[in-house]
N, CA, C and O atoms as CSV, one atom per row, in Angstrom:
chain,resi,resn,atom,element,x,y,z
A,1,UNK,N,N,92.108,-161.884,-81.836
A,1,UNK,CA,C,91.196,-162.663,-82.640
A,1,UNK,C,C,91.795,-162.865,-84.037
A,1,UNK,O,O,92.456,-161.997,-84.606
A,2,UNK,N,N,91.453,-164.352,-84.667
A,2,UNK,CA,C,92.461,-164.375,-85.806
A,2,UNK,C,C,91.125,-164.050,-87.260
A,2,UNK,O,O,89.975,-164.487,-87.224
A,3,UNK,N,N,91.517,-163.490,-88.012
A,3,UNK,CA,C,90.612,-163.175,-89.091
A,3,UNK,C,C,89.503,-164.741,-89.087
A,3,UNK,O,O,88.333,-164.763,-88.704
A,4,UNK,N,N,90.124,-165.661,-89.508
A,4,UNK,CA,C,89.436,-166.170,-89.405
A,4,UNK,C,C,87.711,-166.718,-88.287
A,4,UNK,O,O,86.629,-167.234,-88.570
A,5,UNK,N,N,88.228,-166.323,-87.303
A,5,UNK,CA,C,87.479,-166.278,-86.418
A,5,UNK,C,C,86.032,-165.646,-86.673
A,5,UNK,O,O,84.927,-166.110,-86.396
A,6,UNK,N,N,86.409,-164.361,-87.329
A,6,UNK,CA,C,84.810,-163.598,-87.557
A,6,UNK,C,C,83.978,-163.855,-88.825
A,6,UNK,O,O,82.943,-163.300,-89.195
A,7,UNK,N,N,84.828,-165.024,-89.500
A,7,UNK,CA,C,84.021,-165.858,-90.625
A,7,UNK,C,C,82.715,-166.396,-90.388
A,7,UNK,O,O,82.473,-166.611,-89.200
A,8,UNK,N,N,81.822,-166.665,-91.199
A,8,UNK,CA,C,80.699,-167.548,-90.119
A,8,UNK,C,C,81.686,-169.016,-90.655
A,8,UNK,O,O,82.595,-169.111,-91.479
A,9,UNK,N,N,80.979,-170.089,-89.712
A,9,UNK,CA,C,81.633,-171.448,-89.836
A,9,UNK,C,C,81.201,-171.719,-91.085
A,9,UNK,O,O,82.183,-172.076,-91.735
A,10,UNK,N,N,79.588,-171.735,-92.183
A,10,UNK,CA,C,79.517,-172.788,-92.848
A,10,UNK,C,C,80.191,-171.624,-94.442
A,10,UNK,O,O,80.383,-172.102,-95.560
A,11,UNK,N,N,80.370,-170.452,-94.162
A,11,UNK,CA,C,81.391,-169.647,-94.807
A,11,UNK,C,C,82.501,-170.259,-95.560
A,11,UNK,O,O,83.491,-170.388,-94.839
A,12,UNK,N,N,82.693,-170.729,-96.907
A,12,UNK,CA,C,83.676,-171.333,-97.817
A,12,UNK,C,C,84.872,-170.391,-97.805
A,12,UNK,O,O,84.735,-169.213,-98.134
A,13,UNK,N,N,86.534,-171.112,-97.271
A,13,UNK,CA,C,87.373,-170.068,-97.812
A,13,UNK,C,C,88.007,-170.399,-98.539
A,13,UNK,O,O,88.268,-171.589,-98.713
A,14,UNK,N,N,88.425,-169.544,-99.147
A,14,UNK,CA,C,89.533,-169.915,-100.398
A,14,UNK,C,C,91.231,-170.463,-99.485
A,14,UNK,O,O,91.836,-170.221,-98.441
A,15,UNK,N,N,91.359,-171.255,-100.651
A,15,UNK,CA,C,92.831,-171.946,-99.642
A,15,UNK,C,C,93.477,-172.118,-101.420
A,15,UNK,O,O,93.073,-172.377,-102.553
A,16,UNK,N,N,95.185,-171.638,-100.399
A,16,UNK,CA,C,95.980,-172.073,-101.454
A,16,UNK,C,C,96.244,-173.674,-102.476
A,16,UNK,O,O,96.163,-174.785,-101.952
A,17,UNK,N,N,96.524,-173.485,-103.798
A,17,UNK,CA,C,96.721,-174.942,-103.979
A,17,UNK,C,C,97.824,-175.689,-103.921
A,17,UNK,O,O,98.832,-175.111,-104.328
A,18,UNK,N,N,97.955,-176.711,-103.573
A,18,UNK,CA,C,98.849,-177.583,-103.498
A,18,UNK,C,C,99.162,-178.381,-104.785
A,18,UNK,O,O,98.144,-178.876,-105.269
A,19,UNK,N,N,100.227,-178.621,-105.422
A,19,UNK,CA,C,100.100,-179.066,-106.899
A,19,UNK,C,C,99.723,-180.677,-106.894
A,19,UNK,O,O,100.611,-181.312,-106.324
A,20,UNK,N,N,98.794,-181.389,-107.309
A,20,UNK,CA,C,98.638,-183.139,-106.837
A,20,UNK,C,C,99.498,-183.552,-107.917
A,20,UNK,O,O,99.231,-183.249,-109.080
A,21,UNK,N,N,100.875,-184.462,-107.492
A,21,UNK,CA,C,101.451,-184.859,-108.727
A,21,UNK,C,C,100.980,-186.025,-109.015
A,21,UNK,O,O,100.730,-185.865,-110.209
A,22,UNK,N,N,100.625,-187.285,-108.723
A,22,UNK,CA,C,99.911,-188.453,-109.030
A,22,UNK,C,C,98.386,-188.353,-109.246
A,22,UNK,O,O,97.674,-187.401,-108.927
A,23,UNK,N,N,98.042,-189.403,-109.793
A,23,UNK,CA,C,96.423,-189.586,-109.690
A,23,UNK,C,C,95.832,-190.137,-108.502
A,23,UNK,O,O,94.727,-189.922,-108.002
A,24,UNK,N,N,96.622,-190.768,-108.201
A,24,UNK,CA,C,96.053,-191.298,-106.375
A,24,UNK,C,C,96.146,-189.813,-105.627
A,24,UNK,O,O,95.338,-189.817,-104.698
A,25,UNK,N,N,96.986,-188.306,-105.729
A,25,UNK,CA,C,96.902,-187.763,-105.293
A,25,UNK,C,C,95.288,-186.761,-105.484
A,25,UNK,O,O,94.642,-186.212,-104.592
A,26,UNK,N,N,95.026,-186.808,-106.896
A,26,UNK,CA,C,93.519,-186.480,-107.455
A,26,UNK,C,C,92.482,-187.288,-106.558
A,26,UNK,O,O,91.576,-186.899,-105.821
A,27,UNK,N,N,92.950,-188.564,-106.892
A,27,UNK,CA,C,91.728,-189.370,-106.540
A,27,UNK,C,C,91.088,-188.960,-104.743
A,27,UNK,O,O,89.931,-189.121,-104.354
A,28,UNK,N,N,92.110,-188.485,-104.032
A,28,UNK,CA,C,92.338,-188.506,-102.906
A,28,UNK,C,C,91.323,-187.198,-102.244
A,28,UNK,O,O,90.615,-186.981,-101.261
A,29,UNK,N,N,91.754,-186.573,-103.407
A,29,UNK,CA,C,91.526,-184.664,-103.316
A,29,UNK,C,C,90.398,-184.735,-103.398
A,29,UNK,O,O,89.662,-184.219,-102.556
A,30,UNK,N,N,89.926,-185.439,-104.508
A,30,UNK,CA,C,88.143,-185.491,-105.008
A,30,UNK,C,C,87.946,-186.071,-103.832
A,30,UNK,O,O,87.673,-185.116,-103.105
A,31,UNK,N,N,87.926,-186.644,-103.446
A,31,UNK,CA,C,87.057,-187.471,-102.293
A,31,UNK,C,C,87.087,-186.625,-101.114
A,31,UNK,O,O,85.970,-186.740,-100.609
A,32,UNK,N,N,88.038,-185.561,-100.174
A,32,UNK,CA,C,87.903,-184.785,-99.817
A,32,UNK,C,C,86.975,-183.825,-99.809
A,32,UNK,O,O,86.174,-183.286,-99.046
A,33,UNK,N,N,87.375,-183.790,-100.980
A,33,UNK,CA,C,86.249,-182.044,-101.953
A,33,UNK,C,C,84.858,-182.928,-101.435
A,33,UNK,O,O,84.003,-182.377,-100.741
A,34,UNK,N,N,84.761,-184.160,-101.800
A,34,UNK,CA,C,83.286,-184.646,-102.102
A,34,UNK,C,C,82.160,-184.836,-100.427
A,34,UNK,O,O,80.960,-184.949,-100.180
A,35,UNK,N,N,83.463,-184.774,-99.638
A,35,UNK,CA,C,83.056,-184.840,-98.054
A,35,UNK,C,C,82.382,-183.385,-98.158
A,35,UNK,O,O,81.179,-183.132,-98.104
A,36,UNK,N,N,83.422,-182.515,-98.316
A,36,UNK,CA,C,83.333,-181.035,-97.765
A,36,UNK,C,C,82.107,-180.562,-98.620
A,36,UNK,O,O,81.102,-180.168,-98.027
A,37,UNK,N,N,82.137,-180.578,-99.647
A,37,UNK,CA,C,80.699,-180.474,-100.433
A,37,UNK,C,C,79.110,-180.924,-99.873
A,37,UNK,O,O,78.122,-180.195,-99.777
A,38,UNK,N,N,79.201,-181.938,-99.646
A,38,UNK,CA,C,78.492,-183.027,-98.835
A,38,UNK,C,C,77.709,-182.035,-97.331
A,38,UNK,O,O,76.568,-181.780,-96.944
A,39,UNK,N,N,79.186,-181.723,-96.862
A,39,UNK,CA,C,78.616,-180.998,-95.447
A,39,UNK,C,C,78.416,-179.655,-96.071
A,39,UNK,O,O,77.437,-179.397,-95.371
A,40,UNK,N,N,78.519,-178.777,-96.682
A,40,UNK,CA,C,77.751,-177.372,-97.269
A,40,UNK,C,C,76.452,-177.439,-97.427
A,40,UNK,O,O,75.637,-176.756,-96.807
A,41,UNK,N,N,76.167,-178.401,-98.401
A,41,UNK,CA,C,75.264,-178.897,-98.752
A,41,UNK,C,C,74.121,-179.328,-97.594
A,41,UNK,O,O,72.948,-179.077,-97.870
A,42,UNK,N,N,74.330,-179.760,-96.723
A,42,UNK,CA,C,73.645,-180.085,-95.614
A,42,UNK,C,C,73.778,-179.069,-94.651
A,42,UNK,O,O,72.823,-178.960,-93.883
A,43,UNK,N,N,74.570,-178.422,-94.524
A,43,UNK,CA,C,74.544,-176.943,-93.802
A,43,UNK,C,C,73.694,-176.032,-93.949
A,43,UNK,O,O,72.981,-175.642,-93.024
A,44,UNK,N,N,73.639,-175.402,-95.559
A,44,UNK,CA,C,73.552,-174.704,-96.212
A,44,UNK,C,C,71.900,-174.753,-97.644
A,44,UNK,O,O,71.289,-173.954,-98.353
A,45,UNK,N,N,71.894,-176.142,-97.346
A,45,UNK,CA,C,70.625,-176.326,-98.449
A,45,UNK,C,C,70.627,-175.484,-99.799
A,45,UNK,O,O,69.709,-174.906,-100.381
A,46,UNK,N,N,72.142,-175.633,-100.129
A,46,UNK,CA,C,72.605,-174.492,-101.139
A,46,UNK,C,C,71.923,-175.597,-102.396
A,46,UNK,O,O,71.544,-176.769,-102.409
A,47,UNK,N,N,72.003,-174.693,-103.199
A,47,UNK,CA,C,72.081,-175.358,-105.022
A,47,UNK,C,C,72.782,-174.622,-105.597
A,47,UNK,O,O,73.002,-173.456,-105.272
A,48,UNK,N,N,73.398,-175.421,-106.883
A,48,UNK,CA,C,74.410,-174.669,-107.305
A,48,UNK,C,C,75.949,-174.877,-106.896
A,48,UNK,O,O,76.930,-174.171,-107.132
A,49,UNK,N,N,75.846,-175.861,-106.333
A,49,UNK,CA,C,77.374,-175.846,-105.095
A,49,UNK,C,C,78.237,-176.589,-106.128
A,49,UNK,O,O,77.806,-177.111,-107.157
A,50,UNK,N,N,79.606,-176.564,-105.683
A,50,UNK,CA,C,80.865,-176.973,-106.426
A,50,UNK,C,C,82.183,-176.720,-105.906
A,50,UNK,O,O,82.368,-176.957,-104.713
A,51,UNK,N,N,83.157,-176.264,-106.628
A,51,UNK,CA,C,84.211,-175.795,-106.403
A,51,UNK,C,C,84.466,-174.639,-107.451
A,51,UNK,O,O,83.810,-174.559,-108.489
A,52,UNK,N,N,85.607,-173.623,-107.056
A,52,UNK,CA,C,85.697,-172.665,-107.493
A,52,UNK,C,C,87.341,-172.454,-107.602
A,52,UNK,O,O,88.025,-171.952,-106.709
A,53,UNK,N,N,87.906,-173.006,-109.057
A,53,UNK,CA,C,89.395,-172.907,-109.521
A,53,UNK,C,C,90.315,-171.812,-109.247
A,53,UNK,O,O,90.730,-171.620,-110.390
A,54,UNK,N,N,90.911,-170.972,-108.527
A,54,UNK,CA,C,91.615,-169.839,-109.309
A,54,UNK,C,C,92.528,-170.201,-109.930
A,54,UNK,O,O,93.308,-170.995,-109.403
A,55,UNK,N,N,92.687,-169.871,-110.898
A,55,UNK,CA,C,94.051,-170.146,-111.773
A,55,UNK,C,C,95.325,-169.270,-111.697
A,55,UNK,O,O,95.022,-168.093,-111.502
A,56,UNK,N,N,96.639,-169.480,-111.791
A,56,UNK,CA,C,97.150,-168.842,-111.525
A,56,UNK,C,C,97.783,-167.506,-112.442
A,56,UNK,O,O,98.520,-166.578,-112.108
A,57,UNK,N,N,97.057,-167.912,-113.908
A,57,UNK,CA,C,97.578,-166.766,-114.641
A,57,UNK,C,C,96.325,-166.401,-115.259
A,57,UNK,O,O,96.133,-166.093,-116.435
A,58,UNK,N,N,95.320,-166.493,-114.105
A,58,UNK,CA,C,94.202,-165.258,-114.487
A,58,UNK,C,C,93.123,-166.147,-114.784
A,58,UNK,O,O,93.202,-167.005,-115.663
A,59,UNK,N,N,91.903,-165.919,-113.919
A,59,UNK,CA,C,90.328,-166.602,-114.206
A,59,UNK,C,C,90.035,-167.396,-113.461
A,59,UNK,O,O,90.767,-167.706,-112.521
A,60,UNK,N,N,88.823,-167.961,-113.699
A,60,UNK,CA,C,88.397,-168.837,-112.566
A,60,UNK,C,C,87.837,-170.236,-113.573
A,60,UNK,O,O,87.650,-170.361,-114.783
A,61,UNK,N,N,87.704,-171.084,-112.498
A,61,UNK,CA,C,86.655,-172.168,-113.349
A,61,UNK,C,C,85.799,-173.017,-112.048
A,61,UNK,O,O,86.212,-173.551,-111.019
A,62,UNK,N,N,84.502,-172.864,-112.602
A,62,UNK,CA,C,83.725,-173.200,-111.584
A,62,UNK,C,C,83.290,-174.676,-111.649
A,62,UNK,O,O,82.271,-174.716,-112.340
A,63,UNK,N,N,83.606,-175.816,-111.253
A,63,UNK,CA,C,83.023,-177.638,-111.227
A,63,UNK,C,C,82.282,-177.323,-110.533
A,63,UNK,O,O,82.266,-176.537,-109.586
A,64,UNK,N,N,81.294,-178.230,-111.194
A,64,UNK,CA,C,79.856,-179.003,-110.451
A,64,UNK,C,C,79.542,-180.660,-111.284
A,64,UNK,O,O,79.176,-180.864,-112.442
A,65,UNK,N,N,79.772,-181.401,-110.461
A,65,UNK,CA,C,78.800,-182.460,-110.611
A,65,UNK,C,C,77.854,-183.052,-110.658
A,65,UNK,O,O,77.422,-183.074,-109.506
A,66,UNK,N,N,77.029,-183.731,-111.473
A,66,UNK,CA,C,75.589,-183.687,-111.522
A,66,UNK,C,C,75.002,-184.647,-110.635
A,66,UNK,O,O,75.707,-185.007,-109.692
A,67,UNK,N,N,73.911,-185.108,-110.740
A,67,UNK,CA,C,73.334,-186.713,-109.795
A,67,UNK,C,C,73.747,-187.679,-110.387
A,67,UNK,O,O,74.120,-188.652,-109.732
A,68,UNK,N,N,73.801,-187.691,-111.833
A,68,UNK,CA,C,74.470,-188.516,-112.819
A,68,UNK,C,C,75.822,-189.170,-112.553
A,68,UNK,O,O,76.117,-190.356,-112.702
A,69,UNK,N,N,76.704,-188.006,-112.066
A,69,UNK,CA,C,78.193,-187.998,-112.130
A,69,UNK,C,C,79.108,-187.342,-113.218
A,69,UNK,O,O,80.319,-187.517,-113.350
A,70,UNK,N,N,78.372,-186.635,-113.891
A,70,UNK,CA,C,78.636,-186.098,-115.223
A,70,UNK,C,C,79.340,-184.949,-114.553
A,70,UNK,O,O,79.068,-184.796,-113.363
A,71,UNK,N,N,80.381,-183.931,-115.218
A,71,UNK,CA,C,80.871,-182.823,-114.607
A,71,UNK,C,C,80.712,-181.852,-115.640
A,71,UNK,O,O,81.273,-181.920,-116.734
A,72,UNK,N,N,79.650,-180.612,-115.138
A,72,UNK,CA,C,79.828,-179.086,-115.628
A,72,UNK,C,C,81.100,-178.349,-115.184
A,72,UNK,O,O,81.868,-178.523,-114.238
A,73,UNK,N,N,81.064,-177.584,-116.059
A,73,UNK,CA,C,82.861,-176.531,-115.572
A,73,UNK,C,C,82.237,-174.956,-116.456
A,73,UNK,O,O,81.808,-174.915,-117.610
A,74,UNK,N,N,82.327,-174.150,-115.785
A,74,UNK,CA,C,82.318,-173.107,-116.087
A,74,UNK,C,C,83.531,-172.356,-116.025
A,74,UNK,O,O,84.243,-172.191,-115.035
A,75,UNK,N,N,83.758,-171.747,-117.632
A,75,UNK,CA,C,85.223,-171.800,-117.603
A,75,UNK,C,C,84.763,-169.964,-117.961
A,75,UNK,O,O,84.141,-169.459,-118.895
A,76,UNK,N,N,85.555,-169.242,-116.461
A,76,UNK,CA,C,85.239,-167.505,-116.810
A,76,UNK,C,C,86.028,-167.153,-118.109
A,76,UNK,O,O,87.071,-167.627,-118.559
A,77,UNK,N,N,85.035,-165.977,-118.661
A,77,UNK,CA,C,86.330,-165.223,-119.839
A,77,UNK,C,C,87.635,-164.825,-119.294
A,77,UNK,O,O,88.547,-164.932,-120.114
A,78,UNK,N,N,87.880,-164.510,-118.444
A,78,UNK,CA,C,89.581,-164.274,-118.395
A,78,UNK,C,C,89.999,-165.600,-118.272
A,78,UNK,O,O,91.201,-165.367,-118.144
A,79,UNK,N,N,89.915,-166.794,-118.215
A,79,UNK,CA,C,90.183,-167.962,-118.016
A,79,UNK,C,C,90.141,-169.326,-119.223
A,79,UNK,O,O,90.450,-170.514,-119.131
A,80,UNK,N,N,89.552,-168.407,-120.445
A,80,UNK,CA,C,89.503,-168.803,-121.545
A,80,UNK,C,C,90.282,-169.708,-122.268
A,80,UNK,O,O,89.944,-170.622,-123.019
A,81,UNK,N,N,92.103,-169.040,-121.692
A,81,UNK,CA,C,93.358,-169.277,-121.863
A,81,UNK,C,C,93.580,-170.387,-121.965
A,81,UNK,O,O,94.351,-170.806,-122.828
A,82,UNK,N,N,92.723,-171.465,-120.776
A,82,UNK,CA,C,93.160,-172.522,-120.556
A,82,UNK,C,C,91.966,-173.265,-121.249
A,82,UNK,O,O,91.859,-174.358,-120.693
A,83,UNK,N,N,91.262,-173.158,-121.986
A,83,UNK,CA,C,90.224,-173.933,-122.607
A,83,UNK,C,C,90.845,-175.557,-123.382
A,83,UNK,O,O,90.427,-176.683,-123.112
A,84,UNK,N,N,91.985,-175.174,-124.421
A,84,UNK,CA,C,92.386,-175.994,-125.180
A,84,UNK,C,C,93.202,-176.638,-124.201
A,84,UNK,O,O,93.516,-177.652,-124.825
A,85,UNK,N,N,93.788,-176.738,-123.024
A,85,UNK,CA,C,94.220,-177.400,-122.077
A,85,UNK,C,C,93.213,-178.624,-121.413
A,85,UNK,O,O,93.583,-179.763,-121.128
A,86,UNK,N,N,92.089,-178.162,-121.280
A,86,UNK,CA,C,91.192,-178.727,-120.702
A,86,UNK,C,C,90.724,-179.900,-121.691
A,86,UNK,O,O,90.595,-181.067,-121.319
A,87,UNK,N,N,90.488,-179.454,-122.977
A,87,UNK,CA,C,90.646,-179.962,-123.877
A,87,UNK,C,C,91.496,-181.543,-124.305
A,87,UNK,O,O,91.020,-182.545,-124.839
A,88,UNK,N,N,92.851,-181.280,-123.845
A,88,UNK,CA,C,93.782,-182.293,-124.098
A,88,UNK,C,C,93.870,-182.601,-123.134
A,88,UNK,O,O,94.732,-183.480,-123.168
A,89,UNK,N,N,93.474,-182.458,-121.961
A,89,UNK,CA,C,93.047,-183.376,-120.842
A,89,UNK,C,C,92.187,-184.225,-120.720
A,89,UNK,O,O,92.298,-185.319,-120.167
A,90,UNK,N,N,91.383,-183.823,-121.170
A,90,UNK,CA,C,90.073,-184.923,-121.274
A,90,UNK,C,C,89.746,-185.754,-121.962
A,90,UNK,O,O,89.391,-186.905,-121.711
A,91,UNK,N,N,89.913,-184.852,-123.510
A,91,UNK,CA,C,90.021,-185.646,-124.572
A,91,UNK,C,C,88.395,-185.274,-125.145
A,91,UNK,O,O,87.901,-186.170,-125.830
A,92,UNK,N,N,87.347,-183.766,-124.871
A,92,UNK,CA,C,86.886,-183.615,-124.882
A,92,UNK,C,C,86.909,-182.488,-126.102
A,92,UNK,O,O,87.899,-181.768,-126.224
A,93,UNK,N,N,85.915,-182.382,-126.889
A,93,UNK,CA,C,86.037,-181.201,-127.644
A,93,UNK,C,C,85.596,-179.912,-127.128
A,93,UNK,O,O,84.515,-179.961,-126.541
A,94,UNK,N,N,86.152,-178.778,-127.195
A,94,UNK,CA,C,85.699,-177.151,-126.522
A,94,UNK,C,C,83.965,-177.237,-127.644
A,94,UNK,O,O,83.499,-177.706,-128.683
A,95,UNK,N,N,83.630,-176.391,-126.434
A,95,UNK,CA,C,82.134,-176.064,-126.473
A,95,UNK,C,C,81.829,-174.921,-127.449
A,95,UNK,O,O,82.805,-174.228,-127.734
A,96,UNK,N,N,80.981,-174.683,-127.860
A,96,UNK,CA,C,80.568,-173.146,-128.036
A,96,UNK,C,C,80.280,-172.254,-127.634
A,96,UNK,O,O,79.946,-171.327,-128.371
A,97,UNK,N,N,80.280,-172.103,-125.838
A,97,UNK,CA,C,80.438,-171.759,-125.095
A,97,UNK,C,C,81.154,-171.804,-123.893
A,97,UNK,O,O,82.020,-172.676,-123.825
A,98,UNK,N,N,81.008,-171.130,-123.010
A,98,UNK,CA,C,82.250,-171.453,-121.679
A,98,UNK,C,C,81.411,-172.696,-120.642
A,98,UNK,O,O,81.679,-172.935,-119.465
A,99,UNK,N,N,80.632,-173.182,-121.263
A,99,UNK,CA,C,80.035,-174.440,-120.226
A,99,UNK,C,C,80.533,-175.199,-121.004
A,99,UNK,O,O,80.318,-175.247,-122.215
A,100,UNK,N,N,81.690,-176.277,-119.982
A,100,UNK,CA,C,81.609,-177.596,-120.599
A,100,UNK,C,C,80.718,-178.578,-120.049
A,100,UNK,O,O,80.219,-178.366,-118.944
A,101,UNK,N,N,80.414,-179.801,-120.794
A,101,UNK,CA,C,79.546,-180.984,-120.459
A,101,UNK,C,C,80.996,-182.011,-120.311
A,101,UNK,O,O,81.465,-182.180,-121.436
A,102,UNK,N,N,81.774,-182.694,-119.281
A,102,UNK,CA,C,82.405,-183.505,-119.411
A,102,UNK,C,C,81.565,-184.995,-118.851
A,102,UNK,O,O,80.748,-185.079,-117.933
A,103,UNK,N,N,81.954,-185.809,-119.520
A,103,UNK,CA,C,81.868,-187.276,-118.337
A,103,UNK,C,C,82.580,-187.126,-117.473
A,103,UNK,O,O,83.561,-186.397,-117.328
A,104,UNK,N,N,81.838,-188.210,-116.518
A,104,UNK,CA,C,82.332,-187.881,-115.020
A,104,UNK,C,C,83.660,-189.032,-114.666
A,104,UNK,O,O,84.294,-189.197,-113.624
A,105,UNK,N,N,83.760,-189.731,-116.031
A,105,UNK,CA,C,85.258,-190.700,-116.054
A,105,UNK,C,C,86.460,-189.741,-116.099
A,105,UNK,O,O,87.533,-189.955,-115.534
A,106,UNK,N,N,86.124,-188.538,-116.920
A,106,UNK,CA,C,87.324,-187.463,-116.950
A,106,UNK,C,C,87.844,-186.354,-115.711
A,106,UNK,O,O,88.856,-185.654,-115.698
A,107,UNK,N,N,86.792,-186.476,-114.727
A,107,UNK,CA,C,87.319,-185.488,-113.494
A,107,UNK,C,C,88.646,-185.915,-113.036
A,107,UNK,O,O,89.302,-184.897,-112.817
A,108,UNK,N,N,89.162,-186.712,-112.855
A,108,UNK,CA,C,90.546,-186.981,-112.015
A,108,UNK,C,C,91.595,-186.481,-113.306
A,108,UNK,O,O,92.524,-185.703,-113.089
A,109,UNK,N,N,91.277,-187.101,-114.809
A,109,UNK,CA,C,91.957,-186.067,-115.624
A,109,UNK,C,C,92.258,-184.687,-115.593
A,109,UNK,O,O,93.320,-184.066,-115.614
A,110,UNK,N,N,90.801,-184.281,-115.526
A,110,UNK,CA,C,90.974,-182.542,-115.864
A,110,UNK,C,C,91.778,-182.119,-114.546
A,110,UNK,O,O,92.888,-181.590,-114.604
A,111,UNK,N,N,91.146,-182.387,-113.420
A,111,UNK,CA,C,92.282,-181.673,-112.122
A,111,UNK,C,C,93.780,-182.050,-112.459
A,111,UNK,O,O,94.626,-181.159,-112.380
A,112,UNK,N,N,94.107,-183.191,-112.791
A,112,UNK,CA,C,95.825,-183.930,-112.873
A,112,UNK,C,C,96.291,-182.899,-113.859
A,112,UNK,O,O,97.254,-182.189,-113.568
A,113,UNK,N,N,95.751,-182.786,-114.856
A,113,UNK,CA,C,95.803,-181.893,-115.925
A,113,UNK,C,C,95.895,-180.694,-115.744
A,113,UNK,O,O,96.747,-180.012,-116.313
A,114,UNK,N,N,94.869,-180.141,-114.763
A,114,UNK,CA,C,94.976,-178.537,-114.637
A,114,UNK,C,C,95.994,-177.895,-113.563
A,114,UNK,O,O,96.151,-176.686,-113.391
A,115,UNK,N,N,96.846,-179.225,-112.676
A,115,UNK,CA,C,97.011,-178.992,-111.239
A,115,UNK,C,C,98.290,-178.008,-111.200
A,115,UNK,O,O,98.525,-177.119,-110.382
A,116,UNK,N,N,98.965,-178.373,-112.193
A,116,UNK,CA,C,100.109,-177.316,-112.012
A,116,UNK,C,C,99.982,-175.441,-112.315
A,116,UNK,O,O,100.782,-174.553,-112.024
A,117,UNK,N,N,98.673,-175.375,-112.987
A,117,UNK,CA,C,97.836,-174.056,-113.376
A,117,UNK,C,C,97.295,-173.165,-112.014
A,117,UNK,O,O,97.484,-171.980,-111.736
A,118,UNK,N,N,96.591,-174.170,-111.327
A,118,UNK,CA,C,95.529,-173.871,-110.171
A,118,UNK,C,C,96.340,-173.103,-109.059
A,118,UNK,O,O,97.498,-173.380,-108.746
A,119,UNK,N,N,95.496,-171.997,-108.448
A,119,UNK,CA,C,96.711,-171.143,-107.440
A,119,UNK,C,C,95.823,-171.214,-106.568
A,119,UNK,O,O,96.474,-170.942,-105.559
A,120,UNK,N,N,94.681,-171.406,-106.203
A,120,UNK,CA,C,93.675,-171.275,-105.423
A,120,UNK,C,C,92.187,-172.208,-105.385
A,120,UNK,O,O,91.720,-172.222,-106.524
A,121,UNK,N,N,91.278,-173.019,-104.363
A,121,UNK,CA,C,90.056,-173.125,-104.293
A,121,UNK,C,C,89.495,-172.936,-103.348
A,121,UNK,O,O,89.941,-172.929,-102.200
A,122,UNK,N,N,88.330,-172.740,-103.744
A,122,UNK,CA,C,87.138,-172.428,-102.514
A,122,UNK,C,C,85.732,-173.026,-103.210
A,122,UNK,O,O,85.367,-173.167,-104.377
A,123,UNK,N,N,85.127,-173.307,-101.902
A,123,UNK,CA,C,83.718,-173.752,-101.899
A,123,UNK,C,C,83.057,-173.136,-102.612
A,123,UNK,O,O,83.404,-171.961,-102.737
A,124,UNK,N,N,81.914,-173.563,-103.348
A,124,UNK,CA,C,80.849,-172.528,-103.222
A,124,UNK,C,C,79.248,-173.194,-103.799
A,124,UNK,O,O,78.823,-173.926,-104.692
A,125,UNK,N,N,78.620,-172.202,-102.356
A,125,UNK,CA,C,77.304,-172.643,-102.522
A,125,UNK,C,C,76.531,-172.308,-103.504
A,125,UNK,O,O,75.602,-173.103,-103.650
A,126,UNK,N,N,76.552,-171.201,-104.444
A,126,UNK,CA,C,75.280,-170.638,-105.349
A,126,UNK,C,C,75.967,-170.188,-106.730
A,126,UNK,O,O,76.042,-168.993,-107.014
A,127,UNK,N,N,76.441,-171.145,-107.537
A,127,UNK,CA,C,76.812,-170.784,-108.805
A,127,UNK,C,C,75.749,-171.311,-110.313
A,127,UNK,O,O,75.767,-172.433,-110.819
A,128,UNK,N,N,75.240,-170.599,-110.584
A,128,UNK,CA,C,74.209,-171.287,-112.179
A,128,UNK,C,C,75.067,-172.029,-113.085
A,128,UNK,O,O,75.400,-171.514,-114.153
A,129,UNK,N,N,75.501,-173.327,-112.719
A,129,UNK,CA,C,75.921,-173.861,-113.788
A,129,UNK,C,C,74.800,-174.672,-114.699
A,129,UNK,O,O,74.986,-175.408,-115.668
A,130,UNK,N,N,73.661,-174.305,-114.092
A,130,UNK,CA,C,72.842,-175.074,-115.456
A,130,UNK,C,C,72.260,-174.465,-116.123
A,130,UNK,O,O,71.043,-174.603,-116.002
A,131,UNK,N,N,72.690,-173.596,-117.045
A,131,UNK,CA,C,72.872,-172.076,-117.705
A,131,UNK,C,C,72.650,-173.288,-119.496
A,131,UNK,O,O,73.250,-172.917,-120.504
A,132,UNK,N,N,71.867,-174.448,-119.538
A,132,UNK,CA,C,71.902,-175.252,-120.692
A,132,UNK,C,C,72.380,-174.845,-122.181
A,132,UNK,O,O,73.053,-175.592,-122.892
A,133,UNK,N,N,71.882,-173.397,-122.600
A,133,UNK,CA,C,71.745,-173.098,-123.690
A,133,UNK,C,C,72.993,-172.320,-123.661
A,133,UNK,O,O,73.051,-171.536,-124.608
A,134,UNK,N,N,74.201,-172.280,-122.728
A,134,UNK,CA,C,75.237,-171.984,-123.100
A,134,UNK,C,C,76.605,-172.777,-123.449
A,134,UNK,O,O,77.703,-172.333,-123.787
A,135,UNK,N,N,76.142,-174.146,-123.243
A,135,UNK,CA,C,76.363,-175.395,-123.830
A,135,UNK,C,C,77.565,-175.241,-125.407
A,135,UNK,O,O,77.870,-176.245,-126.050
């Protein structure tokens, strides 16, 4: 039996990242992500759902998109590192907290931007990114 096997199916795993060097390669990825999200979501009747960054020199960062199209990012304290990165990706100013508020014109940025960082993602159904007052 292969590990995987005793997963349940609607069970998110973490998978290595692949670096996207173009933006058609982003554009491509999001739309993927946006299927697989899609079916959790309907699996799962989760809230809270997104994706879940590992980075490769430490931390996580959690995306969620709104109904809007707007993108939250929860950027963990060990992951801090990369704040001012995110930053000159977007073209967004850092928060006063680890929630960013981006427009949702900047998602294919921030991934193109972050892609050579990222060592890992996985699904996930139940993260509080609407934590407002940490804004």
């Amino acid at each position: 039996m292969f590990e995987d096997d005793q997963k349940k199916p609607d069970e998110p795993v973490e998978r290595p990242w692949i670096v996207l060097k173009t933006t058609y390669d982003v554009e491509a990825w999001i739309d993927q992500q946006n299927r697989a999200i899609q079916q959790l979501i309907n699996s799962n009747k989760a809230s809270g759902w997104g994706i879940c960054f590992g980075l490769s020199e430490g931390g996580e960062l959690y995306l969620h998109t709104t109904s809007e199209g707007d993108v939250l990012l929860d950027v963990t304290s060990d992951a801090e590192w990369v704040s001012p990165l995110i930053a000159a990706a977007t073209q967004v100013d850092m928060p006063a907290g680890q929630i960013w508020a981006l427009p949702g014109d900047r998602l294919t940025q921030l991934v193109f931007g972050l892609s050579s960082l990222i060592a890992t993602t996985r699904l996930v159904a139940e993260h509080n990114f609407n934590m407002k007052k940490r804004y």
